[in-house]
N, C-alpha and C positions, 0 to 999 in steps of 0.2 A: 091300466094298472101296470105295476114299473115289477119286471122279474126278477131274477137275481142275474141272468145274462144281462140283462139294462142297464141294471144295477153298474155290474162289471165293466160295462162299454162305456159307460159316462165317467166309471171312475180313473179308466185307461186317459179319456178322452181328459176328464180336468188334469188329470198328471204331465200328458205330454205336450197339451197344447200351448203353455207357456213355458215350457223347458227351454224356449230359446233365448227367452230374458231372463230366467230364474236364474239362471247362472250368473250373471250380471246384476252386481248390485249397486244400486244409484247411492255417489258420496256426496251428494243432498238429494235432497227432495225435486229441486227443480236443476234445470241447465241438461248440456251437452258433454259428453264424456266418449274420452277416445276405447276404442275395444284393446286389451293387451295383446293383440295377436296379430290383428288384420290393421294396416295403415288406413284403411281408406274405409273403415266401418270405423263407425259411432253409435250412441244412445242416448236418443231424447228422453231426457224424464223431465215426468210430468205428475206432479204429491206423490215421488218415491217410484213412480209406475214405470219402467224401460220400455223404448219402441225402440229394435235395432233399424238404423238405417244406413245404407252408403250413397258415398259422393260418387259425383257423374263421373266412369269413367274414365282414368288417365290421372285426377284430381285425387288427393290424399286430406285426412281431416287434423287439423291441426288445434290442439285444446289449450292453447294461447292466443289463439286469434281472437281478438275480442270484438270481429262484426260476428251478424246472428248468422250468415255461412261463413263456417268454420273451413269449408273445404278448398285447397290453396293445391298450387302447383309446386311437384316431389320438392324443385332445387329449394322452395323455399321452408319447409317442411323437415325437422329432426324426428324420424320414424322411430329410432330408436331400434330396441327387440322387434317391432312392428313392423316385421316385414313381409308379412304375406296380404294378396291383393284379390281381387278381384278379376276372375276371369276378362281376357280384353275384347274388346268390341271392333274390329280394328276392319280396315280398307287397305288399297294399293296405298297410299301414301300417310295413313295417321294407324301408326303402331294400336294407337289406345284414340277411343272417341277428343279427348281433351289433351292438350300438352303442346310444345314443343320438340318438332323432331328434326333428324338430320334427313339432307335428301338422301336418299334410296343408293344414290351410285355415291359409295364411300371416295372417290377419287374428286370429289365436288365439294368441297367444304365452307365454299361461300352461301353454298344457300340454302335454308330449310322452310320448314311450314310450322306455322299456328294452326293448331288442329282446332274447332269449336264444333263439340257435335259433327265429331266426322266430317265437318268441311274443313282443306286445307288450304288455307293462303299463304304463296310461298313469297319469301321474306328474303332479298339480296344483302348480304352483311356491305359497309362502307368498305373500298377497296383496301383491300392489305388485310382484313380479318379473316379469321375463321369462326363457325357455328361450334358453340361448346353446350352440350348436353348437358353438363353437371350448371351450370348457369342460368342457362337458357338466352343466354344472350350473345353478340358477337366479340369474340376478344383478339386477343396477337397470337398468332399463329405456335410461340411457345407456350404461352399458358391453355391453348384448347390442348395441346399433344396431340393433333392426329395425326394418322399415317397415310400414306398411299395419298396425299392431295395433288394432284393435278397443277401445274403452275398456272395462276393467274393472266392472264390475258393484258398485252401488252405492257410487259416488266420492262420495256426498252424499245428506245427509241430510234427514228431511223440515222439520226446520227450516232449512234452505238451507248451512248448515255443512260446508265441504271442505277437508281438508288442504291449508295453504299449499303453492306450488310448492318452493319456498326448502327445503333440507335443515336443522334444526337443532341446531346443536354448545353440548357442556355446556362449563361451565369448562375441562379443557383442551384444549379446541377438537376433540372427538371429536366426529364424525357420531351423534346419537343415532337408534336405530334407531326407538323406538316413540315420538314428541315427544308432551305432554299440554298440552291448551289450558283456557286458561278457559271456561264458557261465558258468554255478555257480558251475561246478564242474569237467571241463577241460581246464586245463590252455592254452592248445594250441589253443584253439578253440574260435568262437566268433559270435555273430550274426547282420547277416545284417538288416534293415527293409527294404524294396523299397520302397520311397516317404510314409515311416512310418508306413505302414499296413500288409505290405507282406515279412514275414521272409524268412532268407536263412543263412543257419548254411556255414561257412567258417572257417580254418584253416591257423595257421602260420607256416611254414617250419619247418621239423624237427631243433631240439634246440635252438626255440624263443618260447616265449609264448607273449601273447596279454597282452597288458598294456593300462589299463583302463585311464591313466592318460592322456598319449600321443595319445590314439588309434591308436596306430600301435604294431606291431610286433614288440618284444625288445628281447633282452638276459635274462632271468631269473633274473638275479641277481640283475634286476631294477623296477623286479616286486614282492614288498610284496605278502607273502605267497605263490610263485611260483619258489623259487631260486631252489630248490632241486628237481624242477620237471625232470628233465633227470638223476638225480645222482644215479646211481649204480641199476636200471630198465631198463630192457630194454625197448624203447620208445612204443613197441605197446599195451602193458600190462598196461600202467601209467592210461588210462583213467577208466580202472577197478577198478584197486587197490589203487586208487588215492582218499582221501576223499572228501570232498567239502571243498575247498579252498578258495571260494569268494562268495560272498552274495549278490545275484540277485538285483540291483537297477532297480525297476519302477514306 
């Protein structure tokens, strides 16, 4: 038999026990709805019924996305007011179970980790970038803005040779990613930059030299001040005895 303290405790017990979806009311019946407060909480309804649930860790729920998980990484994610999160679950190297992060020593900006459930796999950007947090991916070292980075490993070579600062555009005025230089005092020879920063000295096959016009490997004879570079020397001696033939553009 039910007392009137029973009574009381059941009717405590129906009032609070769904207080935490009562507040939230489903705008249909069925589907997924973002919470107004918290980014990375949602609510499954199901005939009108709310379950609150949140995304793993690190991940935010996005209520455009049209696969059945909704839950997508912050950079690609408009939170909006929603900015409060869910306490993090975090290790030595992944802030939050899920995400993209930088390494640990701010003075390192090439390389970070894919966090997956707290495993981190770390990730070398292409030389000459940097890791950009608001992306998640690697860009040029002006658009991440970080500070304190550390210089890149081998900007220069040991004939003193370093990618001009200056970006290089082809005829119609595109940023070329990989620019190729002359070298200023062997006609066979020529320099690569990798995405502009990171030199690498290369060579055209015996009897072409590099033509600055075309930048490819031509016959001599198409390249001012370079016609006579195989005639009557032999080819491995030429870069010695050979004065400086062309004049370093940077």
């Amino acid at each position: 038999m039910l007392t009137v303290r029973s009574l009381r405790l059941l009717a405590c017990l129906a009032f609070t026990s769904p207080a935490v979806y009562a507040q939230f009311r489903c705008p249909s019946k069925n589907g997924q709805f973002e919470d107004p407060s918290q980014c990375d909480k949602f609510y499954d309804c199901v005939d009108g019924v709310a379950t609150e649930k949140l995304c793993p860790d690190g991940l935010v729920f996005d209520p455009l996305n049209r696969k059945t998980n909704k839950c997508d990484q912050p950079f690609n994610v408009d939170c909006g007011d929603r900015i409060e999160l869910q306490p993090p679950k975090s290790n030595h190297l992944c802030p939050r179970r899920n995400g993209y992060f930088a390494h640990q020593d701010e003075s390192v900006c090439n390389i970070f980790y894919n966090c997956i459930e707290g495993e981190a796999n770390q990730i070398v950007c292409p030389p000459g970038l940097h890791f950009d947090e608001y992306s998640g991916t690697c860009v040029w070292p002006d658009s991440a803005g970080r500070t304190n980075c550390g210089e890149p490993e081998e900007t220069k070579l040991k004939d003193g040779f370093s990618c001009p600062k200056t970006q290089t555009a082809n005829k119609h005025g595109q940023t070329v990613a990989h620019p190729v230089y002359a070298h200023p005092d062997d006609c066979q020879k020529f320099y690569v930059c990798l995405n502009g920063v990171m030199p690498r000295e290369q060579g055209c096959s015996t009897g072409e030299v590099y033509n600055e016009e075309s930048q490819k490997c031509d016959a001599p004879e198409n390249v001012p001040g370079c016609e006579d570079w195989f005639k009557d020397t032999p080819v491995a001696a030429k870069a010695g005895n050979k004065k400086s033939r062309r004049r370093r553009q940077v």
